[in-house]
N, C-alpha and C positions, 0 to 999 in steps of 0.2 A: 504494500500500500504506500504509495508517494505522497497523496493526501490525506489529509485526516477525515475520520468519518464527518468531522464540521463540516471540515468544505466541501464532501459529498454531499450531506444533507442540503448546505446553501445553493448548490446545484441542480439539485432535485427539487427545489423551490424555485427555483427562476424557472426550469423547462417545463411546470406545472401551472405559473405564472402565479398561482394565488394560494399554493400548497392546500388544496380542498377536497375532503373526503366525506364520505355520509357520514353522523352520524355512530355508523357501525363502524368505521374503518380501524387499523388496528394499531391502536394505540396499547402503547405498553406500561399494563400497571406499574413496574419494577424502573424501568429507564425514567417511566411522568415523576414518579416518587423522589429518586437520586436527583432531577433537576428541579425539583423544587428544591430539594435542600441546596444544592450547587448556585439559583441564583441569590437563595437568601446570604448566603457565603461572600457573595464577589460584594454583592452590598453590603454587607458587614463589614468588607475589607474597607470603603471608607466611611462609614456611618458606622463605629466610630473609629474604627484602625487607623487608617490616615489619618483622619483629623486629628486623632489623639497624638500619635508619632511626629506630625508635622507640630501641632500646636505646643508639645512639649521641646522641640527643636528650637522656638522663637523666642524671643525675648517676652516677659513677664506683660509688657506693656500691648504686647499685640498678641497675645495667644485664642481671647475671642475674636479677632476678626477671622484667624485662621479656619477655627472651626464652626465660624458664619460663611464661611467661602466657601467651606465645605461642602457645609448644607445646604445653602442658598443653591449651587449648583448643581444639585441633585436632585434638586425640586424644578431648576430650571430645564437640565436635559431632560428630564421625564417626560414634562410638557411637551417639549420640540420631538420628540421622540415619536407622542401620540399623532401630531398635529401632523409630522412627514418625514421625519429622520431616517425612519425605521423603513419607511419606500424608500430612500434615497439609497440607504444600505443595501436592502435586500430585494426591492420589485423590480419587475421587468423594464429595462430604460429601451427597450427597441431599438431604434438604429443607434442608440449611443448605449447600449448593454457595455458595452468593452470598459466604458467610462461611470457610469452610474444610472444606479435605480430610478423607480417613478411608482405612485403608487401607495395604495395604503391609507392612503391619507384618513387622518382622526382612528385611524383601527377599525375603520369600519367595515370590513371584510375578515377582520379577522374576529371570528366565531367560535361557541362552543365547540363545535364540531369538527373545526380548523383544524390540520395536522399536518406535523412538516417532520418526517420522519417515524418516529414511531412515538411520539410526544405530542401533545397539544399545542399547535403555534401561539397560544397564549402564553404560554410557557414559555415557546421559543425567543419569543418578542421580550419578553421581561429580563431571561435570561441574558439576550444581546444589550437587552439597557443598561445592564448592571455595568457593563462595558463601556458603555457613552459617557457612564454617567461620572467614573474612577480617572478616565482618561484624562478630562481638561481640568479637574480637582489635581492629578499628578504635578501639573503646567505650574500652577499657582505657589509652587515650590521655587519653582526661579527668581519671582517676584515679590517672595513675603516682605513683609512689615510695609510698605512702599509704596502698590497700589490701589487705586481709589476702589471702594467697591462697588460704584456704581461702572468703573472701566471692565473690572472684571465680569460683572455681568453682561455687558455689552460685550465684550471677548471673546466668553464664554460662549455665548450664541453665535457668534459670528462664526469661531473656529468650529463647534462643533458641524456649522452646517457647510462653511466651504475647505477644511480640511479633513475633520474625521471621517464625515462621512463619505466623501470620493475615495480614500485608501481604506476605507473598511469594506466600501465597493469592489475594488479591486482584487483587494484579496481574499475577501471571503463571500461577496455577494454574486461570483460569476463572474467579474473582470476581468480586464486584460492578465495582471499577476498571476488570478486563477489559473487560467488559461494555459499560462505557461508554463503552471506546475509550481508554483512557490512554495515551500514548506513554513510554513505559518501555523504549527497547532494552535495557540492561543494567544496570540498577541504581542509579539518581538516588532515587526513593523508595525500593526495597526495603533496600538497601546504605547509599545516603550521608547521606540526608535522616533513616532512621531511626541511622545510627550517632552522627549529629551530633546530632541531640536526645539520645538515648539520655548519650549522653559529657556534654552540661553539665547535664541535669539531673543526671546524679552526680555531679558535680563542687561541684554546689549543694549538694547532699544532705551530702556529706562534707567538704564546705568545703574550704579552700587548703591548702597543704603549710607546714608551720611558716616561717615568713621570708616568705614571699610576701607583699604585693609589694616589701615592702623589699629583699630579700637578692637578688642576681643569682643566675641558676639558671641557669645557660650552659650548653650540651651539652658533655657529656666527649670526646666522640671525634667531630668534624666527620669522619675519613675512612670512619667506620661508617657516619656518616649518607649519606653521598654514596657510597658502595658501595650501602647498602639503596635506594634513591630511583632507582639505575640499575636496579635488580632490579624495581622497582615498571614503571619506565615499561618496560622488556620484557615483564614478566608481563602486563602491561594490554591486552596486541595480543591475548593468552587469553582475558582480562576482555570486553573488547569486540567483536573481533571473531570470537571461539568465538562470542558470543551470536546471529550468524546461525545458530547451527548447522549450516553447509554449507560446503564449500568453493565460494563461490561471489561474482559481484560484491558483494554486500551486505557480505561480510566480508572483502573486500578494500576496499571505501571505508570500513568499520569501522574497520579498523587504519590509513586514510591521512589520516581525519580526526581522529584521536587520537592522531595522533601530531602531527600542524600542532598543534593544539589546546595539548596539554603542551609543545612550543617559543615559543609564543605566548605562553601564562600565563608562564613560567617568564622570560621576557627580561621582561613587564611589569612584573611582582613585583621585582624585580632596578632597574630600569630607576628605580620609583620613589623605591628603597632610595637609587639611588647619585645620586637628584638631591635626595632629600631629609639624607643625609648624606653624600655626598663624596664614600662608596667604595661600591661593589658586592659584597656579601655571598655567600659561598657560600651558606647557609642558606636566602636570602632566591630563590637562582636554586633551590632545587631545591622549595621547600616550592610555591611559584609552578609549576613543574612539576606538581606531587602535585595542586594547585588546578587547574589545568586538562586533567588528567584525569578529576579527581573530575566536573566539568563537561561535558564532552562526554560521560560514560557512559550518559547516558539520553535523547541525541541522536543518537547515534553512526550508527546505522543511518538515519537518519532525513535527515540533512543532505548538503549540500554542502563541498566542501574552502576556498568560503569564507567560509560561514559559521562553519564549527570556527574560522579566524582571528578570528572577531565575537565568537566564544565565549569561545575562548582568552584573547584580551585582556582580555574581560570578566571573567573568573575571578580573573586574575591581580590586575586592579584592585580588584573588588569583596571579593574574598576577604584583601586584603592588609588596605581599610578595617574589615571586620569583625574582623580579630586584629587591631587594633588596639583598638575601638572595645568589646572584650571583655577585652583581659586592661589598657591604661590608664584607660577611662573605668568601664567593672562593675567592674572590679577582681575578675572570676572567674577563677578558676585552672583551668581546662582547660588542663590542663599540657601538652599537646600539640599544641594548636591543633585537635583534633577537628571544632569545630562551626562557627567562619567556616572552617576547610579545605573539610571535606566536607559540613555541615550544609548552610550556605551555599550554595555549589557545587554540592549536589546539586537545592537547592530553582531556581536561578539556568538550570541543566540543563533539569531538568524544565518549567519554564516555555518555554526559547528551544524546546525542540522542539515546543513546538504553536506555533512562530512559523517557524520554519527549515525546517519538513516541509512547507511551501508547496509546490508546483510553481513557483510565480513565482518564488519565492526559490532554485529549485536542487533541492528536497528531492524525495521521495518522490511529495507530495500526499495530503492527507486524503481519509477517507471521502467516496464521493460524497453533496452535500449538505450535508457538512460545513465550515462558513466556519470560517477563524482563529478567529475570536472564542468560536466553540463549543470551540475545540479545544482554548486554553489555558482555557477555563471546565472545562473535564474535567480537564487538567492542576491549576489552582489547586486543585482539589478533593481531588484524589489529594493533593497536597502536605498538605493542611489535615489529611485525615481520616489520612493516617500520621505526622504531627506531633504530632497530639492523640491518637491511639493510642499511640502511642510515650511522649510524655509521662508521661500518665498510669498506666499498665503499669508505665514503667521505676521512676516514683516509689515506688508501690506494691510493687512488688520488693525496692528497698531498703531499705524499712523494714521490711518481711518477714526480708531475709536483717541487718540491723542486731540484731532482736531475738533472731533466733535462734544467729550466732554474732561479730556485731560487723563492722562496717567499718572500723574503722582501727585501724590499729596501735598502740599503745601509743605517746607521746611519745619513752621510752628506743629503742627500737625505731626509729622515724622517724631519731631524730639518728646512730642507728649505722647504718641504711641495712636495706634488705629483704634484700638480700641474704644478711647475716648474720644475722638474724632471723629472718627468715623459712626459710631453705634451709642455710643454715652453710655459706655457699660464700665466695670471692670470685672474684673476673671478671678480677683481675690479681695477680700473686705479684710485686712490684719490691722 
């Protein structure tokens, strides 16, 4: 198998045009079951995962705007979701199929009786939200403490409609990528590769947070982070192994290779930290974690449990020189480490799986016909062409929502924190 049963199933939904059966058709009690828990899972990973990990990552003074940006966009893509996201993703775009859906519009086709696979498309559809909805919440890591949130909701909509969803077309709604055979189980381009561009070109765009990189910017709450970072690597068995959509082997080696994977990364990361300074970091064991996750997600289905260890490691390592190599040598403020986390890791992913989905090597085995060398040449490709998607979109976007109601805060604003600025809250009464 070269593709994952996903991108069978989304295939089998665009040649059916509206995934529709009676009634009786045959939906599988045991497969409905595992993806309902699998989508509650990917939305747990940020309601409240992220937002906990990310909010305890920020400074004391903005840790509710964080997990208002959280939540505010989760309520936001929901919406856009019902209204035509979800066509754009995944219905039939007719002469421009290659490039994106049409369709769907308000969910109105999609019925009790809907089935896309062996599952209820209502299900199907919720479970792809949960994905809309974690993606442009990822972004908002580049950006913390800094921007306006009324830009970010404006952002937020805009990306989700002219970036996520043309590469989530792409690659798993029948597109061009499809087409060509990309290995994507669950989200290395659609999710990481574009969250990570997406997070430093805005971070370009609206430059560092006052003090950076002079001023230390410590996380306020280390046991937020390490609560949310636990919430992450449970939800991520949803993330990865929901994306067989079945209860089935696929999504049982899903969830056993990403979980080696995120122990792997996570001791590397760690492992570096305490030989290159003395002691071993909570921070540095769980961000390492986060990286090799982000890593194995668009492998997952694809590989071997030892290769997830090749992975793993690699995450952990490569992902650690890149946050380095970005926030001391660029001197860029991706305030969260967005883009060597997941950027990185997503691009790093997507590569090993046209290498790991070998047969020799353990994996699945590509199309017949198909050597390595073609496999990661389709890989490389996918990566290029939603990099430079992504790039250019998100540029674009922000200078759109910059003119229209501003990106950053005001100086006074910045130094008293978003929180109070922005919302008139604060996140602790002492």
């Amino acid at each position: 198998m070269s593709i994952s049963k996903f991108g069978a199933v989304v295939l089998w939904c665009m040649l059916s045009t509206v995934c529709r059966a009676s009634a009786g058709g045959p939906i599988n009690a045991g497969d409905t079951a595992w993806m309902l828990v699998a989508t509650a899972l990917v939305l747990f990973m940020t309601l409240p995962g992220l937002a906990f990990f990310y909010g305890g990552l920020v400074r004391n003074k903005n840790v509710l705007s964080i997990l208002m940006q959280c939540f505010a966009l989760a309520c936001l893509v929901s919406i856009a979701w019902c209204i035509g996201v979800y066509g754009l993703c995944f219905g039939n775009g007719g002469d421009f199929q290659a490039w994106i859906g049409l369709g769907h519009w308000f969910l109105g086709d999609v019925a009790r009786d809907s089935i896309a696979g062996t599952i209820p498309e209502t299900v199907y559809s919720m479970y792809q939200m949960t994905f809309a909805i974690i993606t442009p919440a990822l972004v908002i890591g580049g950006v913390a403490e800094r921007m306006r949130f009324s830009a970010v909701l404006i952002f937020g909509a805009l990306w989700l409609l002219l970036v996520y969803a043309p590469v989530c077309h792409w690659v798993w709604g029948g597109g061009w990528l499809m087409q060509r055979g990309i290995l994507d189980f669950a989200g290395g381009t659609v999710v990481h590769v574009n969250a990570g561009v997406a997070a430093i070109v805005s971070a370009l765009v609206i430059g560092p947070r006052k003090g950076f990189p002079e001023s230390a910017m410590a996380p306020h709450n280390m046991t937020l982070v390490v609560a949310g970072a636990a919430m992450l690597w449970v939800g991520w068995f949803g993330f990865n192994a929901g994306s067989a959509l079945a209860a089935n082997g696929s999504a049982g080696m899903a969830m056993l290779v990403t979980h080696l994977a995120a122990a792997a990364g996570s001791l590397a990361w760690m492992g570096i930290e305490w030989f290159r300074y003395g002691k071993p970091s909570v921070l540095g064991l769980v961000t390492g974690m986060v990286a090799g996750l982000g890593t194995i997600t668009p492998a997952a289905g694809f590989v071997s449990p030892g290769a997830a260890l090749v992975i793993g490691l690699a995450a952990g390592i490569i992902c650690y020189g890149a946050t380095q190599f970005i926030k001391r040598i660029l001197k860029i403020d991706d305030s969260l480490d967005v883009f060597p986390v997941h950027g990185v890791g997503g691009v790093i992913g997507t590569l090993f799986a046209g290498v790991f989905a070998s047969s020799a090597l353990g994996g699945v085995g590509f199309n017949a016909g198909v050597s390595m060398l073609e496999q990661v040449t389709v890989q490389f490709e996918g990566v290029i062409a939603t990099a430079t998607w992504c790039a250019v979109l998100t540029y674009m976007i922000l200078k759109i929502v910059d003119r229209w109601v501003g990106l950053r805060v005001n100086p006074e604003d910045e130094n008293e924190g978003l929180d109070l600025s922005d919302h008139g809250e604060r996140a602790y009464s002492l």
